[in-house]
TIRO-2110 file (N, C-alpha, C; in Angstrom, 1 decimal):
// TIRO-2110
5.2, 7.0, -9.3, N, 1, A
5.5, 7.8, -10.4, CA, 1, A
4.5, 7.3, -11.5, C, 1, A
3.5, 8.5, -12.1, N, 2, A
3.2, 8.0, -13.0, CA, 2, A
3.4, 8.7, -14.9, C, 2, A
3.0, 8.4, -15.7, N, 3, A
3.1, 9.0, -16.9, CA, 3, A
2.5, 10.4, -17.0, C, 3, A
2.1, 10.0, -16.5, N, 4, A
0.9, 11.6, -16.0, CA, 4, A
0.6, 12.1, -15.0, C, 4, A
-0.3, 13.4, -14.8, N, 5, A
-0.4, 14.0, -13.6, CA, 5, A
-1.7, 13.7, -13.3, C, 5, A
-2.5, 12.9, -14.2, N, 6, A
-4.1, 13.1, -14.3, CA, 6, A
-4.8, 13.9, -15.5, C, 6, A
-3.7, 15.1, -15.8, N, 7, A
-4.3, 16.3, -17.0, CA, 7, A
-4.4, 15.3, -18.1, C, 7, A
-5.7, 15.3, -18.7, N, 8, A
-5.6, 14.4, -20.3, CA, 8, A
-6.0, 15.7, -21.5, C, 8, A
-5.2, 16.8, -21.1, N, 9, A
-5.6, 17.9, -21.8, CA, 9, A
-4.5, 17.8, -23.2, C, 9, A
-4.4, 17.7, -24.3, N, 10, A
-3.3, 17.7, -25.3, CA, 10, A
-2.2, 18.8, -25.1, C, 10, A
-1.0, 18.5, -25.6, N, 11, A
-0.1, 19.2, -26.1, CA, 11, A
0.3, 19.4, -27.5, C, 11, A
0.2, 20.3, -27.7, N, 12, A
0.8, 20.9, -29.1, CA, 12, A
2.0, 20.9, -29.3, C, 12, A
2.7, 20.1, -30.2, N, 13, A
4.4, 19.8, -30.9, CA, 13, A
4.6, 19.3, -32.0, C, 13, A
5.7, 19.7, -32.2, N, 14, A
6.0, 19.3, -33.3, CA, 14, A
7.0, 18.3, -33.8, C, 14, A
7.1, 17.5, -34.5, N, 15, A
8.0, 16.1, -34.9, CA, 15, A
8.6, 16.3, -35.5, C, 15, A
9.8, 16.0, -36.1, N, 16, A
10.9, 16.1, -37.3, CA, 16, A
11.6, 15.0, -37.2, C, 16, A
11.8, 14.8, -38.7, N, 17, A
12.7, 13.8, -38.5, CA, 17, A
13.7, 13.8, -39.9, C, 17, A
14.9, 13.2, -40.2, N, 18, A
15.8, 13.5, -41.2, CA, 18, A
16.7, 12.6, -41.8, C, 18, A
16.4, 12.1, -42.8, N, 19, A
16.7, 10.9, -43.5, CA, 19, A
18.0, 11.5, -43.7, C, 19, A
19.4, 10.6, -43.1, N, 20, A
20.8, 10.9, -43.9, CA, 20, A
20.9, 9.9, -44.7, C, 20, A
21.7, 9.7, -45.5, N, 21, A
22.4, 9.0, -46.6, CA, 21, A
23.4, 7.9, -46.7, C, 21, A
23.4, 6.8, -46.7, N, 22, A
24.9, 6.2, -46.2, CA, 22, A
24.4, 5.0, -47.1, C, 22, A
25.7, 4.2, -46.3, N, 23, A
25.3, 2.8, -46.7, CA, 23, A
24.0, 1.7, -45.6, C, 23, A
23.2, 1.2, -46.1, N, 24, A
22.7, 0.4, -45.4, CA, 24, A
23.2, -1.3, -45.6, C, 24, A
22.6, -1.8, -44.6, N, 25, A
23.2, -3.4, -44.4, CA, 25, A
22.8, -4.4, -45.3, C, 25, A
23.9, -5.2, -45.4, N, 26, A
23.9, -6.3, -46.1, CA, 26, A
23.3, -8.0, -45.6, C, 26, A
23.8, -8.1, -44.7, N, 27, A
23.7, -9.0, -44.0, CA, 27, A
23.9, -8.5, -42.4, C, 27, A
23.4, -9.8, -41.5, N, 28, A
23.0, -9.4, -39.9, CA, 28, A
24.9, -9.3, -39.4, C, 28, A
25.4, -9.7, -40.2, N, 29, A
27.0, -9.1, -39.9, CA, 29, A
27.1, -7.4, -39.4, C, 29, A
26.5, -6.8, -40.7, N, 30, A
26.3, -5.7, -40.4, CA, 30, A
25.6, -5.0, -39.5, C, 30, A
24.4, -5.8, -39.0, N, 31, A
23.6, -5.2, -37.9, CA, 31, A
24.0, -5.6, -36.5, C, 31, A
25.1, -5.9, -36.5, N, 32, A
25.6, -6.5, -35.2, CA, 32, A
27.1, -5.6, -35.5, C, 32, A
27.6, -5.0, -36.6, N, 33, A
28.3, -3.7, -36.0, CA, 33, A
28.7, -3.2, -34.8, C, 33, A
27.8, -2.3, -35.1, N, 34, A
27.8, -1.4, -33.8, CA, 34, A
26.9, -1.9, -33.1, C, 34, A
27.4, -2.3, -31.4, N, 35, A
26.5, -2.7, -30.8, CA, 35, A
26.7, -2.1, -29.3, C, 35, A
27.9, -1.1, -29.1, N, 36, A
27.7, 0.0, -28.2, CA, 36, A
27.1, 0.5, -27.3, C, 36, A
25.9, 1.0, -28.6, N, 37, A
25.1, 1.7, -27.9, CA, 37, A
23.4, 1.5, -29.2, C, 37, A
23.2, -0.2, -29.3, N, 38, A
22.5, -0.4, -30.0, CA, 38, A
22.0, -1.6, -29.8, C, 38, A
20.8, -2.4, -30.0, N, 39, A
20.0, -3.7, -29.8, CA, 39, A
20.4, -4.0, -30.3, C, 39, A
20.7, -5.2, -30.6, N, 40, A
20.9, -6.3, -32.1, CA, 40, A
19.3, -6.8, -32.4, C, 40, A
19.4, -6.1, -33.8, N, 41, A
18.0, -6.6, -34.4, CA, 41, A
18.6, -6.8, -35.8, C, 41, A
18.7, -8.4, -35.8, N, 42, A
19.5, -9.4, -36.9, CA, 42, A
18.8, -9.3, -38.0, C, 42, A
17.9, -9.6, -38.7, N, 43, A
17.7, -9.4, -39.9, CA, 43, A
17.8, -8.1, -40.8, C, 43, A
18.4, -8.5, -42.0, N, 44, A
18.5, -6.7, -43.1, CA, 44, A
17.6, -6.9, -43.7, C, 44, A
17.0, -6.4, -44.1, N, 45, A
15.7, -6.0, -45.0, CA, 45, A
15.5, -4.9, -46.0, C, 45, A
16.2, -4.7, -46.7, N, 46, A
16.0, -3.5, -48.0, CA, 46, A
17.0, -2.7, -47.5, C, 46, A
18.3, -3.0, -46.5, N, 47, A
19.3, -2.0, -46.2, CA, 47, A
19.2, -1.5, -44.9, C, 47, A
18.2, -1.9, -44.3, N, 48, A
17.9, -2.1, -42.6, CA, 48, A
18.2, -3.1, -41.7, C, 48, A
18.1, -2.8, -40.2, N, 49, A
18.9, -3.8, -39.5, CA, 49, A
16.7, -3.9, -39.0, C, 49, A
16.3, -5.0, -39.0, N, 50, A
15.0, -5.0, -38.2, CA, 50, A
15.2, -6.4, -37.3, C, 50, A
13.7, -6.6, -36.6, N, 51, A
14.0, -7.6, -35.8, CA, 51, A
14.0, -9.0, -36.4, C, 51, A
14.7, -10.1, -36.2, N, 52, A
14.2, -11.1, -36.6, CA, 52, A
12.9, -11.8, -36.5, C, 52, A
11.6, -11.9, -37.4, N, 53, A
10.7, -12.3, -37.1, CA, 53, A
10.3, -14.0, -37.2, C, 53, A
10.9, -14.8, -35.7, N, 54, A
11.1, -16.2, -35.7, CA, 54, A
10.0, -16.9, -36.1, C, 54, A
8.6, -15.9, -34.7, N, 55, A
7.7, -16.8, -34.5, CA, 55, A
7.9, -18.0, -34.1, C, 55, A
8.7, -18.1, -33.1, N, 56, A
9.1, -19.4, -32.3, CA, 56, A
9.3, -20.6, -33.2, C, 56, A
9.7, -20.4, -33.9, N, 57, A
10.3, -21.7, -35.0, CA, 57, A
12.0, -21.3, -35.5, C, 57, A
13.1, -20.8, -34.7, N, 58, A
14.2, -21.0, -34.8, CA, 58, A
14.9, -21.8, -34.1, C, 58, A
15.1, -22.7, -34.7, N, 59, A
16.1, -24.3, -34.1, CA, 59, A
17.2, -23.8, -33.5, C, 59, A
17.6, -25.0, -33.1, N, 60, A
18.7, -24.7, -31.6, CA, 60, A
20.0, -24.4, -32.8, C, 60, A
21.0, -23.2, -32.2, N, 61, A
22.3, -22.6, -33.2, CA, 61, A
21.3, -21.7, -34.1, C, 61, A
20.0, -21.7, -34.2, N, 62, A
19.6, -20.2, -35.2, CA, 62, A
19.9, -19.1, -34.3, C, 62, A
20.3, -17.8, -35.3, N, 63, A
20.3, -17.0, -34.7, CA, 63, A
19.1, -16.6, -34.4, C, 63, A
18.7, -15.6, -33.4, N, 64, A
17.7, -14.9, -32.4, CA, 64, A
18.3, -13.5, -32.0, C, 64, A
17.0, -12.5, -32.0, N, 65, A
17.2, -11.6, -31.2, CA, 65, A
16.0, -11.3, -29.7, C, 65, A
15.5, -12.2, -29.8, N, 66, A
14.2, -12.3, -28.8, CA, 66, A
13.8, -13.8, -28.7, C, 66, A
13.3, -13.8, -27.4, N, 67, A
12.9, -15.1, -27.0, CA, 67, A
11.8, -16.0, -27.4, C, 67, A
11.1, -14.9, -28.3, N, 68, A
10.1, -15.2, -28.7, CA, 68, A
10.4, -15.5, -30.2, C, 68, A
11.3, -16.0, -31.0, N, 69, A
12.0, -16.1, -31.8, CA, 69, A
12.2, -18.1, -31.8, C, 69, A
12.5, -18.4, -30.8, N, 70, A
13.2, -19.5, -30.1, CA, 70, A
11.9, -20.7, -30.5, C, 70, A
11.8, -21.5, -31.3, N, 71, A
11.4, -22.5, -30.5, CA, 71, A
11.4, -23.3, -29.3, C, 71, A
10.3, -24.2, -29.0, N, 72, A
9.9, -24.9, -27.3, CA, 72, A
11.2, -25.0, -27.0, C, 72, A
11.2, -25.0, -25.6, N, 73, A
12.6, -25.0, -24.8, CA, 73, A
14.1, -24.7, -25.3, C, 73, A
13.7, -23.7, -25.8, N, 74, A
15.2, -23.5, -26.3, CA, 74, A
14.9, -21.3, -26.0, C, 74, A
16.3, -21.0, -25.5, N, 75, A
16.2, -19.5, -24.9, CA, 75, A
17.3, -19.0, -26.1, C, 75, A
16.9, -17.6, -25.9, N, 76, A
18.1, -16.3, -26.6, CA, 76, A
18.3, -15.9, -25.9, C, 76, A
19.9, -15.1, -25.8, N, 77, A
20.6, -14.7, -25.0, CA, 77, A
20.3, -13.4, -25.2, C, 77, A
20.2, -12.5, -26.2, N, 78, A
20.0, -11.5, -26.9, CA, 78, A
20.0, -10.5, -25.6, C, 78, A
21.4, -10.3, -25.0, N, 79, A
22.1, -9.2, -24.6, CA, 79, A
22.0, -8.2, -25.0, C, 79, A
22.0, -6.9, -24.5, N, 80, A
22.4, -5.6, -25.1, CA, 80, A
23.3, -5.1, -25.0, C, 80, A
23.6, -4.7, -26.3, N, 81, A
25.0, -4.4, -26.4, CA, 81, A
26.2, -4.8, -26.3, C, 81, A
25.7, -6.3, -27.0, N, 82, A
27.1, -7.3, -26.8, CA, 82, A
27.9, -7.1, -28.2, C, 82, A
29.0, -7.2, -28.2, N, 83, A
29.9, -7.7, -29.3, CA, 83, A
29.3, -8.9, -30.0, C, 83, A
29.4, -9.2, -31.9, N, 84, A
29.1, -10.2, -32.5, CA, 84, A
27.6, -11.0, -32.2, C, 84, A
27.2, -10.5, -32.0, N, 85, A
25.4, -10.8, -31.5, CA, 85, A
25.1, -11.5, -32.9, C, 85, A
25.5, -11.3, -34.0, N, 86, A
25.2, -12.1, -35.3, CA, 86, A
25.6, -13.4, -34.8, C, 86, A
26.8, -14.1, -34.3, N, 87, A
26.8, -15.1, -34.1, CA, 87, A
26.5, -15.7, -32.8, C, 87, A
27.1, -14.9, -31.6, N, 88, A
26.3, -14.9, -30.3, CA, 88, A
25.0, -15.2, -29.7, C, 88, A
24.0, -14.3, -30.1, N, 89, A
22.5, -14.4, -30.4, CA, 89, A
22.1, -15.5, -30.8, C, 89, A
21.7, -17.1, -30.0, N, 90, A
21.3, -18.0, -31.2, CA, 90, A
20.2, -18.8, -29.9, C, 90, A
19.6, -19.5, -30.7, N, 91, A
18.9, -20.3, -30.0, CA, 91, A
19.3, -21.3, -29.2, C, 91, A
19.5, -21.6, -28.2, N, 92, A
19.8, -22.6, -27.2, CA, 92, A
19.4, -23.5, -26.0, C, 92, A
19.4, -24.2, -25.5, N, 93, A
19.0, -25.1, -24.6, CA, 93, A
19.2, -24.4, -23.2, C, 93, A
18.1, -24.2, -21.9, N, 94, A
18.2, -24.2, -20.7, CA, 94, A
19.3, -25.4, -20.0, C, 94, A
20.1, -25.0, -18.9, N, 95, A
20.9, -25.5, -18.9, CA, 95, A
21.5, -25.5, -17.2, C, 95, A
22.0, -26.7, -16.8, N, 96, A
21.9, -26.6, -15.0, CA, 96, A
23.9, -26.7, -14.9, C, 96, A
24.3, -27.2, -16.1, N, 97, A
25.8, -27.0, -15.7, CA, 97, A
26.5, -27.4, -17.4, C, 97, A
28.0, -27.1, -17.4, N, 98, A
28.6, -27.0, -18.9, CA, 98, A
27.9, -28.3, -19.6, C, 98, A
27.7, -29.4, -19.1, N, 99, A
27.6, -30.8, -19.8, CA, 99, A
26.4, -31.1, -20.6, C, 99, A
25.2, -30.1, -19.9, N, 100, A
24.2, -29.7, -21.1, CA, 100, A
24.4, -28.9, -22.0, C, 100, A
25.2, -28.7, -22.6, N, 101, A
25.4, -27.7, -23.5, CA, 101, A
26.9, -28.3, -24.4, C, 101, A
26.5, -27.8, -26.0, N, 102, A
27.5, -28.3, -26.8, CA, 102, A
29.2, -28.0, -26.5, C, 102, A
29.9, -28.4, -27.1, N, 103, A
31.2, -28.2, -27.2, CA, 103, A
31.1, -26.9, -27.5, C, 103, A
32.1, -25.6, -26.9, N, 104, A
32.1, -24.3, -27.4, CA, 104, A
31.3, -23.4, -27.0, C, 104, A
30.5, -23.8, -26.2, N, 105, A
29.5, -23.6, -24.8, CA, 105, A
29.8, -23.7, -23.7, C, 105, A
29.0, -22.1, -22.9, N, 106, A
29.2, -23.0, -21.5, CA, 106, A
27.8, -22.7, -20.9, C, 106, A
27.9, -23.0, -19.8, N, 107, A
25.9, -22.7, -18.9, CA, 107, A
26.7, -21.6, -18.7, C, 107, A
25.5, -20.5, -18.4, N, 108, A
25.8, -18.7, -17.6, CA, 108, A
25.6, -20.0, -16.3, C, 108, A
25.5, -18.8, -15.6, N, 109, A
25.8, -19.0, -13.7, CA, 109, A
25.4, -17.5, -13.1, C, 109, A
24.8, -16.7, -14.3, N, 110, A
24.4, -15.2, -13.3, CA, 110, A
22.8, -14.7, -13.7, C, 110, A
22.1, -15.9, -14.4, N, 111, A
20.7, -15.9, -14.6, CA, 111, A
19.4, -16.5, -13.5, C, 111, A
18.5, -16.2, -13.5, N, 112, A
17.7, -16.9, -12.9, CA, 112, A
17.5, -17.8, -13.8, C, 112, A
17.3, -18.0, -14.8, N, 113, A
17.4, -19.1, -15.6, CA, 113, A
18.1, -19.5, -16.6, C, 113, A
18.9, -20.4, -16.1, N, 114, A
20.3, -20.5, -17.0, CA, 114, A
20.0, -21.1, -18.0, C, 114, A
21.1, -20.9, -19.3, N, 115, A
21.1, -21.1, -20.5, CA, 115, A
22.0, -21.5, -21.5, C, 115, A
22.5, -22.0, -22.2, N, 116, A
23.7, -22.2, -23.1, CA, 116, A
24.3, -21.1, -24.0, C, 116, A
25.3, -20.5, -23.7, N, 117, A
26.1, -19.4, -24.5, CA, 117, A
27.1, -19.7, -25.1, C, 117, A
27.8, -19.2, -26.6, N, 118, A
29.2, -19.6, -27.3, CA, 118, A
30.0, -19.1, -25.7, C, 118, A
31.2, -19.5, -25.8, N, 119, A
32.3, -19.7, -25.0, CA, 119, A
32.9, -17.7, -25.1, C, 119, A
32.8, -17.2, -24.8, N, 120, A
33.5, -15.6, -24.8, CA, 120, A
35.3, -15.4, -25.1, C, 120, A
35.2, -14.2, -25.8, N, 121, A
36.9, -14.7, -26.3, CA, 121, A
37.5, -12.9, -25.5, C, 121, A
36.1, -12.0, -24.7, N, 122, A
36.4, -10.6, -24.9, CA, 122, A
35.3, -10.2, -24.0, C, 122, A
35.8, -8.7, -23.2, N, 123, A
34.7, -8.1, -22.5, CA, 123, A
33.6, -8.5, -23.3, C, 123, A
34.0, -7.3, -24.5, N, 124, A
33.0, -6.6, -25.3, CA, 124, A
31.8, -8.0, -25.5, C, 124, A
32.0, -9.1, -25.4, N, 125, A
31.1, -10.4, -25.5, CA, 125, A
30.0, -10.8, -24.2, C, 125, A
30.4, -10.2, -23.1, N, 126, A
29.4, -10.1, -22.0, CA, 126, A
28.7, -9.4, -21.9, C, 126, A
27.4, -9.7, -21.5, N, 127, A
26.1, -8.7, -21.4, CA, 127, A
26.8, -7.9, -19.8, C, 127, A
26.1, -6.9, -20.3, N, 128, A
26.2, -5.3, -19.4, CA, 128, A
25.6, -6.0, -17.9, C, 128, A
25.6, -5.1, -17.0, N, 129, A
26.0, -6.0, -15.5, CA, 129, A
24.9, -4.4, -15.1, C, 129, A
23.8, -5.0, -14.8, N, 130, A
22.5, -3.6, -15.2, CA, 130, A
22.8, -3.9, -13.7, C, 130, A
23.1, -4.7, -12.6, N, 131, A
23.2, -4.4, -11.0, CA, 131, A
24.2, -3.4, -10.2, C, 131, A
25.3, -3.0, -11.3, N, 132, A
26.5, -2.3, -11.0, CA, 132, A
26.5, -1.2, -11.8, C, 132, A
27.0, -0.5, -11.2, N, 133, A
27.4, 1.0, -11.5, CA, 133, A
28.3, 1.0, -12.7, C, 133, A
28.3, 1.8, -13.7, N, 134, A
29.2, 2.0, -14.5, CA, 134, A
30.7, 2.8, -13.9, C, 134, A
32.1, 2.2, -14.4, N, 135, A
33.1, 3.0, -14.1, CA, 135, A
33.4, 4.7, -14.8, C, 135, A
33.5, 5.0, -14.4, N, 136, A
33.8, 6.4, -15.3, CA, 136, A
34.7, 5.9, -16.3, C, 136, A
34.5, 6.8, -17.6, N, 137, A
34.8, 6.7, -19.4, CA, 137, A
34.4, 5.6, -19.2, C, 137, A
33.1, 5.1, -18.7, N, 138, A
32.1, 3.7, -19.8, CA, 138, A
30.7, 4.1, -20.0, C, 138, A
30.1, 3.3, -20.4, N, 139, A
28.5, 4.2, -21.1, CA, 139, A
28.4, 2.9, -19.8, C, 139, A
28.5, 2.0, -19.7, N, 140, A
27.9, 0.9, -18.6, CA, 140, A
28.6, -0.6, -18.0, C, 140, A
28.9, -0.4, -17.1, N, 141, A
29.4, -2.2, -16.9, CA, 141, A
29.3, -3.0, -17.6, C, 141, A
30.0, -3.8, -17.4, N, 142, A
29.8, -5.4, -18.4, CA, 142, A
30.3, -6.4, -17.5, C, 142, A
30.0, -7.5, -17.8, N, 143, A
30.8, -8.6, -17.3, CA, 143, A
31.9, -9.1, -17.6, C, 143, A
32.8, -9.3, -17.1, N, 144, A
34.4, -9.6, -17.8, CA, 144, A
34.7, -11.4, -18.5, C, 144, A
34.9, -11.2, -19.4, N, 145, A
35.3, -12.5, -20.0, CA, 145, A
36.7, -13.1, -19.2, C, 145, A
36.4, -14.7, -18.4, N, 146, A
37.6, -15.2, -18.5, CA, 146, A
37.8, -16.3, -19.5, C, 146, A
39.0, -15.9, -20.3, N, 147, A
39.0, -16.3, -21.3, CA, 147, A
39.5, -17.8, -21.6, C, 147, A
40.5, -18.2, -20.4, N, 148, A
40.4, -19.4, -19.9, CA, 148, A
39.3, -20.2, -20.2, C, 148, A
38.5, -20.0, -19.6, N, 149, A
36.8, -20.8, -19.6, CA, 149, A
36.2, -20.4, -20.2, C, 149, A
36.0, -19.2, -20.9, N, 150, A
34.8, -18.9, -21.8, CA, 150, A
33.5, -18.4, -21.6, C, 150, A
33.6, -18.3, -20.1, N, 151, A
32.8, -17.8, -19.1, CA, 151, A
33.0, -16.2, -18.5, C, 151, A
31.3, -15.7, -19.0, N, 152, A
31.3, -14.0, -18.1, CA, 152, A
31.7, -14.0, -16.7, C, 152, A
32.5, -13.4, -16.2, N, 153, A
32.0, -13.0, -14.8, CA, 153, A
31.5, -12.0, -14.1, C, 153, A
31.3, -11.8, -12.9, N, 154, A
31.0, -10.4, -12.5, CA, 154, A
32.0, -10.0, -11.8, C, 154, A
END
C-alpha cells in the first residue's frame, strides 16, 4: 500500500477550520483530563495542552510525555489514553523485576523493554492492549488493573 498511485498531479480543496470558545488549561492536571480519546501532551502553555518539551533532561519522577523527554537511561511510559497521565507519565528506570524500581512501583512484564510504572489503582490506568480486539461499547481494549499488586494485566 502506498500513499499514492504514482499521479503527482494536485488536488484542489479546501480547509476550514473553527475556533470554539471555552475554557483552556491551567495546569497538566487539565491536560490529562480527558484522555479517552486523547494523547497526554503535559505541558499548558497560554491555555493549551502542548507537548512537554524535555530535551532529554527530565530526572527520574519528572513528568514526560515522550521518550525523548527522559534523560540517559531512564524511559516514559506515555501510554495512550491512560487515566492521570499527569502523574503516571514520569520518567523512570529500565527495569528486570519489582526490586529495581521504587516503593509504589512495579516493573511492566508486557514490554519488550521493561520499565518502572506507579502501582495502578483502575482499568482506566492501563495502556490499551493494541494486540486485542476491542469488546463491543469500547473505543479499545485495555489492560486490567489488579489492584492487589498494582500491576496491568492482559
Amino acid at each position: 500500500m502506498t500513499e499514492f498511485q504514482g499521479d503527482a498531479t494536485g488536488v484542489a480543496y479546501t480547509l476550514t477550520a473553527q475556533r470554539t470558545t471555552g475554557t483552556g488549561c491551567t495546569s497538566s492536571a487539565d491536560c490529562a483530563a480527558e484522555y479517552r480519546n486523547q494523547i497526554f501532551r503535559g505541558a499548558c502553555q497560554g491555555g493549551a495542552c502542548v507537548a512537554i518539551d524535555g530535551a532529554g533532561a527530565v530526572t527520574r519522577g519528572g513528568a514526560c510525555d515522550s521518550l525523548s523527554d527522559c534523560a540517559a537511561s531512564l524511559a516514559c511510559s506515555s501510554f495512550f489514553f491512560v487515566a492521570d497521565a499527569d502523574t503516571r507519565d514520569v520518567c523512570e528506570p529500565t527495569c528486570a523485576s519489582d526490586g529495581d524500581c521504587d516503593t509504589g512501583y512495579v516493573c511492566t512484564t508486557y514490554l519488550s523493554q521493561n520499565f518502572c510504572v506507579q502501582k495502578c489503582s483502575s482499568d482506566a490506568q492501563c495502556p490499551t492492549a493494541i494486540d486485542s480486539r476491542p469488546a463491543s461499547g469500547q473505543p479499545w481494549s485495555r489492560l486490567s488493573c489488579d489492584v492487589a499488586t498494582g500491576r496491568c494485566l492482559p
